[in-house]
C-alpha positions as CSV (number, residue, x, y, z in Angstrom):
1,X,-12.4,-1.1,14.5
2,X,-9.6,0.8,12.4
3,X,-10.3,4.3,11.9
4,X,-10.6,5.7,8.3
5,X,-7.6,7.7,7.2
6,X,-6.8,8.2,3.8
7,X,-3.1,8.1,3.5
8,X,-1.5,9.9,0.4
9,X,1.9,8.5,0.7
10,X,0.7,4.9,0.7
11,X,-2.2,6.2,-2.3
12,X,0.6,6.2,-5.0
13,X,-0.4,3.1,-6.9
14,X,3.2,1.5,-6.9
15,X,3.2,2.2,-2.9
16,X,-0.4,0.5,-3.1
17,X,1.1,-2.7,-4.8
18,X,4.0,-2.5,-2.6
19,X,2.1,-2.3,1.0
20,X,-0.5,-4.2,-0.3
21,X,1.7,-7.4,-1.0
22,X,4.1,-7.1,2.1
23,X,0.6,-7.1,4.0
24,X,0.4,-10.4,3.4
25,X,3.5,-11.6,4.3
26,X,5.8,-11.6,7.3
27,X,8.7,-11.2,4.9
28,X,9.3,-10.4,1.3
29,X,12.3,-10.9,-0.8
30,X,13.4,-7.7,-2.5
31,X,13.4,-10.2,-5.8
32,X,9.9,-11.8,-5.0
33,X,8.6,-7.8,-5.0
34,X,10.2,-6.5,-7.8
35,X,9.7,-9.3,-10.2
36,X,5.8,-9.6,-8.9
37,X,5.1,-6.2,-9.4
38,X,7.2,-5.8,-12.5
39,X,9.3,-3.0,-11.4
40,X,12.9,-2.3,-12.4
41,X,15.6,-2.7,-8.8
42,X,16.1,1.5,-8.5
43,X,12.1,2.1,-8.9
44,X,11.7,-0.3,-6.4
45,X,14.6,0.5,-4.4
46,X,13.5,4.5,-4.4
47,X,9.8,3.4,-3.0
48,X,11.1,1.1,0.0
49,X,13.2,3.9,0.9
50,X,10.3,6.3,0.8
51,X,8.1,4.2,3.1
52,X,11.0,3.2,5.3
53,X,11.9,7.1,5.9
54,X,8.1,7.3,6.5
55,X,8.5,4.2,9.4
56,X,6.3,2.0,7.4
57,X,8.8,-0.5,6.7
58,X,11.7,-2.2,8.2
59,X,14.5,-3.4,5.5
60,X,17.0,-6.5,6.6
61,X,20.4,-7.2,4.6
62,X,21.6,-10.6,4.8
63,X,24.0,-13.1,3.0
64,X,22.4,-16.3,1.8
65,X,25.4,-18.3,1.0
66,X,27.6,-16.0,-1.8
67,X,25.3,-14.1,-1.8
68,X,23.3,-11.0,-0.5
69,X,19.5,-11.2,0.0
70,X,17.6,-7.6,1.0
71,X,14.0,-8.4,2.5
72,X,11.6,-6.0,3.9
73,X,8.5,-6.0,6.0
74,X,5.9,-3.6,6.6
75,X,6.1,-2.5,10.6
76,X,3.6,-2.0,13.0
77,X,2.7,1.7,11.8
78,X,3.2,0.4,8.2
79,X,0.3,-2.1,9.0
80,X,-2.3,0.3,10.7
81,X,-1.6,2.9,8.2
82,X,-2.6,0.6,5.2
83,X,-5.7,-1.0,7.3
84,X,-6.6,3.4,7.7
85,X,-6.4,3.8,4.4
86,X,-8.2,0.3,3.0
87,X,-11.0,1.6,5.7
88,X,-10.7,5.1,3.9
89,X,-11.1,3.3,0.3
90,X,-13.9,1.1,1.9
91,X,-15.6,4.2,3.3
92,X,-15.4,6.1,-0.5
93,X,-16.9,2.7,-1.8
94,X,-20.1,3.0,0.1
95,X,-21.3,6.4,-0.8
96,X,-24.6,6.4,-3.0
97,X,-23.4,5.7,-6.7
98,X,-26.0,8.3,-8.5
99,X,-25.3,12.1,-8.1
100,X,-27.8,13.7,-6.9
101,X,-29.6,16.8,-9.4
102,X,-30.0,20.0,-8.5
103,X,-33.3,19.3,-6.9
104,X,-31.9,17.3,-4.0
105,X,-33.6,14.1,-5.0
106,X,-31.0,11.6,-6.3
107,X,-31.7,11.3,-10.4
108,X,-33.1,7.9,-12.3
109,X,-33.1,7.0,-15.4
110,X,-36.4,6.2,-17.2
């Protein structure tokens, strides 16, 4: 079972969406993430390189004919940190929905 963790680098919605899609994929075309996720190349670009530094992903240049093609992965930390976190979300989701009131009991509506 993966432990909960929340993880505030991989939190940052556009990280999210990032992680989140290259979970589902061995690889991702730098094109295929930045046109799916509607980001201009330097936003994009500026986020890889955060969760790279951080070890999350692994980035491969290539040439494809003329012409260059950038990919990128998520590693094997990448991976357990985004399963921590989804647990973390999952965890938050399954907390009892009404506040409680000052009495203890949790509150109802008539």
């Amino acid at each position: 079972m993966t432990e909960p963790r929340f993880n505030e680098l991989i939190h940052s919605p556009t990280r999210l969406s990032i992680v989140a899609m290259l979970a589902a994929a061995q690889w991702a075309d730098f094109a295929f993430v930045r046109d799916e996720l509607g980001l201009s190349e330097s936003a994009l670009s500026k986020q890889l390189s955060t969760l790279e530094a951080a070890g999350y992903l692994q980035t491969r240049k290539r040439q494809v004919g003329k012409y260059p093609r950038t990919s990128t992965r998520l590693t094997r930390a990448g991976r357990r940190a985004f399963a921590e976190h989804v647990a973390a979300l999952q965890q938050l989701l399954r907390l009892p929905a009404e506040p409680e009131n000052v009495s203890g009991s949790a509150s109802r509506s008539p």
